[in-house]
C-alpha positions in Angstrom: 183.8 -120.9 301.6 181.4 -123.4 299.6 179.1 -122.8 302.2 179.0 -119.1 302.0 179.3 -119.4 297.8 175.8 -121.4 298.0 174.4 -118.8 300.3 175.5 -116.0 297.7 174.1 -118.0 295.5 171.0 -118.7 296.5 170.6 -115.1 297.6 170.5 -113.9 294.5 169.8 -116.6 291.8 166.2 -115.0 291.4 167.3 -111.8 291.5 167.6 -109.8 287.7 171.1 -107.8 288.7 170.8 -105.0 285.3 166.9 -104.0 287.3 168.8 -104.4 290.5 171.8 -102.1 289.6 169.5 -99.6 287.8 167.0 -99.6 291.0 170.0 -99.2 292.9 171.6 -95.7 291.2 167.6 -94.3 291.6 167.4 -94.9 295.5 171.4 -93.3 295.8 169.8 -90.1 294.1 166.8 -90.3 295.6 168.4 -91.1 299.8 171.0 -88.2 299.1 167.5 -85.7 297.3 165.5 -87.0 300.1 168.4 -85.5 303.1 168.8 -82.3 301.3 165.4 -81.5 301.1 164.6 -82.3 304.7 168.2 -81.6 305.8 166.6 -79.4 309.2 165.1 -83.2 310.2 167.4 -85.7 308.3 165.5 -88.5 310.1 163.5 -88.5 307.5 166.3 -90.1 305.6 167.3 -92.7 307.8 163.5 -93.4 307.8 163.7 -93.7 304.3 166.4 -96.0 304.4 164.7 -98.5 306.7 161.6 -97.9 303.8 164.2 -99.3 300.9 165.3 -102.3 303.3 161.6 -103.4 303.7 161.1 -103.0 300.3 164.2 -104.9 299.2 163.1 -107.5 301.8 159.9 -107.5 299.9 161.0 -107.6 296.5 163.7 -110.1 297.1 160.4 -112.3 299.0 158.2 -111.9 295.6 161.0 -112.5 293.5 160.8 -116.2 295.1 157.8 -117.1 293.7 156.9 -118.1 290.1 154.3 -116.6 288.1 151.9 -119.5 288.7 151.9 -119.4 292.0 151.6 -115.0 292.2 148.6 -116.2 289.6 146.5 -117.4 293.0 146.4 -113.8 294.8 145.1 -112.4 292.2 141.3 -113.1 292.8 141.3 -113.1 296.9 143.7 -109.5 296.7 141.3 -108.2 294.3 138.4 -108.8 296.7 140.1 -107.8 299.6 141.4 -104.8 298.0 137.7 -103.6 297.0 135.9 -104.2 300.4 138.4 -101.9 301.6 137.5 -99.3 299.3 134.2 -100.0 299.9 135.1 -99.6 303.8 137.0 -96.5 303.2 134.3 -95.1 302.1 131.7 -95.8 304.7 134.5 -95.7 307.6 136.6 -94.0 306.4 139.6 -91.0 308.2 139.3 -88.0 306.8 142.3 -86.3 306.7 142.2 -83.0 304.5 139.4 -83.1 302.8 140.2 -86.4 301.4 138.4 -89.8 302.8 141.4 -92.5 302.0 142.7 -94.1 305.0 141.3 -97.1 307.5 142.1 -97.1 311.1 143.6 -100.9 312.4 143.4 -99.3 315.7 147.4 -99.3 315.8 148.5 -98.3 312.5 146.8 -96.8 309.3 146.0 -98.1 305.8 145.5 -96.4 302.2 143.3 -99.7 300.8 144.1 -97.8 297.4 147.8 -98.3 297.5 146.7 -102.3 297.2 145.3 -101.7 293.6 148.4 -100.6 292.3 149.0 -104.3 292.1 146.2 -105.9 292.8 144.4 -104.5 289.3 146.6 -106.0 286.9 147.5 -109.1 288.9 143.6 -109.8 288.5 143.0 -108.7 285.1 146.2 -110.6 283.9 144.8 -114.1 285.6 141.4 -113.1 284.2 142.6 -112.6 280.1 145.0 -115.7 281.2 141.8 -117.6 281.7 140.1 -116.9 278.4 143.6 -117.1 276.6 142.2 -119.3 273.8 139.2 -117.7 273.1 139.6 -114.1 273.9 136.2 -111.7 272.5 134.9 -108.2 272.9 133.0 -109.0 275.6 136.5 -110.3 278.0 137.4 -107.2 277.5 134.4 -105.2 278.3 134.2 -107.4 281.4 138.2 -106.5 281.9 136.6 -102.8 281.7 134.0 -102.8 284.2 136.8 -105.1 286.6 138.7 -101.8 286.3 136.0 -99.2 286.7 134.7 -100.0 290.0 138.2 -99.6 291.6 138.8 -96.6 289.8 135.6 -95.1 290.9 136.0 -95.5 294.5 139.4 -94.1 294.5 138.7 -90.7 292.1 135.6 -91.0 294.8 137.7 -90.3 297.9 139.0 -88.2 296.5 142.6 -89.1 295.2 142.9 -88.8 291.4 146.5 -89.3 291.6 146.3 -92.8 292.9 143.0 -93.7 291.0 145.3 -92.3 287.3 147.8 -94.7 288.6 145.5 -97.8 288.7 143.3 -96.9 286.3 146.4 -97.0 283.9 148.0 -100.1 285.1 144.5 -101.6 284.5 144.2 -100.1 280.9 148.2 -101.8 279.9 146.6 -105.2 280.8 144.0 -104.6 278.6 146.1 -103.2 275.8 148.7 -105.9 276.2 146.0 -108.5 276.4 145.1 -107.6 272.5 143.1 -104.9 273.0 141.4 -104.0 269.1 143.2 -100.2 268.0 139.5 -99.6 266.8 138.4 -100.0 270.2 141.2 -97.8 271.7 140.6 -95.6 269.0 136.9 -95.2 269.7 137.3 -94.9 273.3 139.5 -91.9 272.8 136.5 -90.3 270.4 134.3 -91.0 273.6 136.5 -89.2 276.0 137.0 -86.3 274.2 133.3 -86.1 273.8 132.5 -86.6 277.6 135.0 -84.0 278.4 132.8 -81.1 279.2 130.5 -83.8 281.4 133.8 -84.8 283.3 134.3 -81.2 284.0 131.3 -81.0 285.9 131.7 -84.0 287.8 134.9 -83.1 288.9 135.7 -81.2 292.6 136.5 -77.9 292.7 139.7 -78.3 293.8 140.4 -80.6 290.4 139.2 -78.0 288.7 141.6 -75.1 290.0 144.1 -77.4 289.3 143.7 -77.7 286.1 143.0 -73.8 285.7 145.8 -73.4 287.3 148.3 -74.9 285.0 146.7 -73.1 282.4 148.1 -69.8 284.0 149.6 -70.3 287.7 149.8 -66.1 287.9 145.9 -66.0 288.5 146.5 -67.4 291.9 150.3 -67.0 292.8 150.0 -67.4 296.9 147.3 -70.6 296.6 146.9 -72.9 294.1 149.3 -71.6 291.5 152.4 -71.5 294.4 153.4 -75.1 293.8 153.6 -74.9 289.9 155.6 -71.4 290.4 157.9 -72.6 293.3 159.0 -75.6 291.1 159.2 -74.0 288.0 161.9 -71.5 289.8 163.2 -74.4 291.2 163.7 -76.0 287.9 165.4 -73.2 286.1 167.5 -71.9 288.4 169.4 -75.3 288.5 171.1 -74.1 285.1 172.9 -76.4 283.4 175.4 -78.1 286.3 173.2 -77.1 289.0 174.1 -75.7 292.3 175.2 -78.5 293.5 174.1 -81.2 296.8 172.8 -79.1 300.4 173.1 -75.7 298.0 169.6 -75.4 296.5 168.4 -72.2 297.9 164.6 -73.0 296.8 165.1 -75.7 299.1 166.5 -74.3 301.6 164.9 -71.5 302.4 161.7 -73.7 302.1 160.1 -72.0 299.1 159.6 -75.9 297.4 156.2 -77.7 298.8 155.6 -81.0 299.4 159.9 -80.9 298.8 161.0 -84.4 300.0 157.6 -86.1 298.5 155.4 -85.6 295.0 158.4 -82.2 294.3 161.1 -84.0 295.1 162.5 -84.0 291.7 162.1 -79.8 292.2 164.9 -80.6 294.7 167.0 -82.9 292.5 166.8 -80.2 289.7 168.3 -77.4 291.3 171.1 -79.1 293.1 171.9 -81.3 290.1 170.9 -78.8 287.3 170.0 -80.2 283.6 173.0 -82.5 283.4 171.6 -84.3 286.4 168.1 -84.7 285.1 169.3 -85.7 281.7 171.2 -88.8 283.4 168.3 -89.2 285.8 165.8 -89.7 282.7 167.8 -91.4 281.1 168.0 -94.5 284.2 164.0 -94.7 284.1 164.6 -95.2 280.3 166.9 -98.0 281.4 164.1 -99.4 284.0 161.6 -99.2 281.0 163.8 -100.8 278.4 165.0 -103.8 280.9 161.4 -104.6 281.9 159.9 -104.4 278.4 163.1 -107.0 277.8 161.8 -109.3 280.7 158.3 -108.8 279.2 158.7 -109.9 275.6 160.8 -113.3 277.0 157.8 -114.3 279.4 156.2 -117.6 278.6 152.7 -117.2 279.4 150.2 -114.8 278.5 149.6 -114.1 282.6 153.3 -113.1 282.8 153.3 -111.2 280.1 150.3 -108.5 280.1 151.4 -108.2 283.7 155.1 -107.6 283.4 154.6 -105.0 280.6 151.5 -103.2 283.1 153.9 -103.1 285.6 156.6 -101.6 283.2 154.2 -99.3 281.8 153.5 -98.3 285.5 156.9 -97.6 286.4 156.9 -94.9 282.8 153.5 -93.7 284.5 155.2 -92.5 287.9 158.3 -91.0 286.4 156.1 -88.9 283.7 153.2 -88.0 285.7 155.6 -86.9 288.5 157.7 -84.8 286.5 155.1 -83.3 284.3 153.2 -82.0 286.6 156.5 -80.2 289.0 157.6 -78.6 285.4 154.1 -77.3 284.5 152.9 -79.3 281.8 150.4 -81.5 283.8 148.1 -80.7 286.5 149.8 -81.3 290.6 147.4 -84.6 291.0 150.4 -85.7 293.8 152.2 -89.0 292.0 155.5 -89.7 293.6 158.7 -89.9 291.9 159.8 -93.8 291.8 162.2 -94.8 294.0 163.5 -91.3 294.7 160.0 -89.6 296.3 160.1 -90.4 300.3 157.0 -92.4 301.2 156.4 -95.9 303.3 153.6 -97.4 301.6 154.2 -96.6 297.8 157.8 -97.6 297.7 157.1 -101.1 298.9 154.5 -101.0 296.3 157.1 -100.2 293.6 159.8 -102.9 294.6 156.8 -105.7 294.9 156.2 -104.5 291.2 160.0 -104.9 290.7 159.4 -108.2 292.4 157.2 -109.8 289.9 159.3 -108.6 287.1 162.0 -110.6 288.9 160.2 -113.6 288.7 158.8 -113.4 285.6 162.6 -113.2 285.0 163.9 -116.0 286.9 161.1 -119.0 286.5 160.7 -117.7 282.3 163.0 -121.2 282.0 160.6 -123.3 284.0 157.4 -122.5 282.5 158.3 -123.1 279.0 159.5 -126.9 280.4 
């Protein structure tokens, strides 16, 4: 019994058990959301359950390591993660329209999915660095760190994933002192560069945007999504119609259903009372990592657990936003609910850091 008590033990001594429960109520609603909406092929959610294992496996691996040590990846994934932009763009599978995956001969990559991490593990080593003598110029440095990444992904194009990086860059930054004058200022700037950002961006970005203006101008092509989930949405009510019943779903009206519109799905089975408790466990997420983040010890830890908190907020907004209407379909998945591979291990690395952050908080101040 000792034997199996230290195993126990040792299992999950570096594991934060209030993220771990909270994570653990979001992948319930998201497996069950994930079998309804793809209830024709329900392998998809026994693939998605073999996704959550790995990325326990890998957020339980993470967790392991202090924040010292998850300080030396930060420069050679950084690097890495760039050439393979780079690559993506001159070798890159086109698939769509879209230029954002690299062939290993016996699987396939998204490079992009890397910077999700990668960005603010490297501009938390680099403001960790110049901790004592931090200027404007770190952080225009910080800036042009996060450009280039940024640039190569909107580039593919794929301005859902390149919003995601580019904000968990911009939270380093901000946690890392950022000056409100600055912040303010560079809000002045991008309102001003608006009308040259609308040129610059596809056509397809631009319908997008059009479209959430007023879906009814194109009902049966770009606007269809928006509609679909809007319906979806509202005819939940206030119980909703309960799990397997959504008709939206059902009768396949909801796009994308089991990915970025999952939460469509989750909305009309489990109606406003279900969303309500739904926001209300990201809240929960949010508040416990902003709770590891102002007990970290070192400035590294720090900027980086409140980017990856700040990411987690990023996700759950975006995602939602843009299935009720209010934001533009850029195709962000729900966290931990939306079925995916590649993202989802992405999320419980970030989950993994926050872990130890957590855990070795103790053994850094020594």
């Amino acid at each position: 019994m000792e034997i199996l008590y230290r195993i126990r033990s040792r299992l999950v001594s570096n594991l934060d058990m209030p993220l771990l429960g909270i994570t653990a109520l979001l992948m319930l609603a998201g497996l069950a959301t994930v079998f309804s909406a793809t209830y024709d092929a329900n392998n998809r959610a026994l693939s998605q359950l073999v996704n959550m294992a790995v990325g326990l496996a890998v957020m339980w691996g993470v967790a392991q390591f202090p924040p010292q040590k998850l300080m030396r990846f930060a420069v050679p994934l950084y690097v890495v993660g760039v050439i393979l932009l780079v690559l993506v763009f001159l070798v890159g599978i086109k698939v769509n329209g879209a230029r954002r995956w690299l062939s290993l001969g016996f699987m396939r990559i998204q490079p992009s999915e890397i910077l999700k991490i990668a960005m603010p593990l490297m501009l938390a080593w680099y403001f960790q660095k110049y901790e004592a003598a931090l200027k404007l110029r770190h952080y225009c440095v910080a800036g042009l760190l996060l450009i280039v990444p940024f640039g190569l992904i909107a580039k593919q194009p794929d301005l859902g994933t390149a919003i995601l990086v580019g904000a968990a860059g911009f939270y380093v930054i901000f946690f890392a002192g950022l000056p409100w004058k600055v912040i303010i200022g560079m809000i002045t700037a991008g309102a001003g560069a608006a009308p040259f950002v609308w040129t610059v961006l596809h056509d397809y970005q631009r319908k997008r945007i059009l479209t959430l203006i007023d879906p009814s101008t194109d009902p049966l092509g770009s606007g269809y999504h928006i509609i679909q989930s809007t319906i979806a949405i509202g005819s939940g009510g206030i119980f909703g119609k309960g799990w397997l019943e959504g008709t939206q779903t059902h009768l396949e009206f909801i796009p994308e259903r089991h990915t970025d519109f999952i939460f469509a799905v989750f909305s009309e089975e489990r109606g406003l009372i279900g969303c309500t408790i739904l926001a209300i466990l990201y809240l929960l997420l949010i508040a416990r990592g902003l709770m590891i983040t102002a007990n970290a010890s070192t400035l590294f830890a720090r900027v980086l657990g409140g980017s990856i908190t700040l990411s987690f907020f990023t996700y759950a907004f975006v995602n939602m936003g843009m299935v009720s209407g209010i934001l533009p379909v850029v195709g962000v998945p729900l966290p931990f609910m939306s079925y995916g591979g590649t993202a989802l291990v992405t999320l419980f690395l970030g989950l993994g850091i926050l872990m130890s952050i957590q855990s070795h908080r103790m053994l850094v101040k020594k």
